[in-house]
C-alpha positions, 0 to 999 in steps of 0.5 A: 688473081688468087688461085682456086682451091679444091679438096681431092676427092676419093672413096672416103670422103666426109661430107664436108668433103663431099659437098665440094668435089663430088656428085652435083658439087663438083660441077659448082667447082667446074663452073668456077674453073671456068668462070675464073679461067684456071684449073683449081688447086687440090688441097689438103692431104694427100697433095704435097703442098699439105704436108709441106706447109705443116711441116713448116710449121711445125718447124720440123724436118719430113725425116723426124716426123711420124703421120698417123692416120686412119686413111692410108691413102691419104693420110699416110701414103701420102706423107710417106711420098714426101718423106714422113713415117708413116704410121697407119692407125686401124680405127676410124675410117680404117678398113681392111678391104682398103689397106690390102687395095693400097698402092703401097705399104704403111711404115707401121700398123698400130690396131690403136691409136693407144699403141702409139706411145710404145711405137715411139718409144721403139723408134728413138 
């Protein structure tokens, strides 16, 4: 049997993200562990399984790869936990109330994502 994928919900979600694993959805996505007789699987950021499979392919190394992102959870808290640098990004989804309440510590904080290119520069 293939197996069942979900998304990982959390405070952030978009909407698309939202429809499968929150609210009324997320009992569709029980109905269907239940029916199907297994657990599903989280997928995309921040479980491991996401960044191992871009690394590969990408055909790059977790130690010689930067994740940038506006969600430091999951974006980059999460790469960090599998060996990325990771680079949090203060646009987007970005708030400061999340960043303080993070579980961790980004490797880098850029207030643009146009700051990027000088970051680089500083890390080769």
């Amino acid at each position: 049997m293939p197996p069942l994928a979900t998304c990982r919900p959390g405070p952030l979600w978009w909407p698309c993200t939202a429809a499968f694993t929150g609210g009324p959805a997320r009992a569709f996505v029980l109905g269907l562990e239940q029916a199907a007789g297994t657990t599903a699987e989280v997928v995309g950021k921040p479980a491991p399984t996401f960044f191992t499979a871009a690394l590969a392919h990408l055909g790059a190394r977790a130690d010689g790869t930067l994740m940038v992102g506006d969600d430091i959870e999951n974006d980059v808290l999460g790469a960090q936990r599998q060996g990325l640098t990771g680079v949090l990004v203060k646009t987007g989804k970005y708030l400061p109330r999340t960043h303080l309440d993070a579980s961790g510590t980004p490797d880098h904080v850029l207030d643009s994502f146009a700051d990027l290119p000088a970051l680089l520069a500083r890390l080769r």
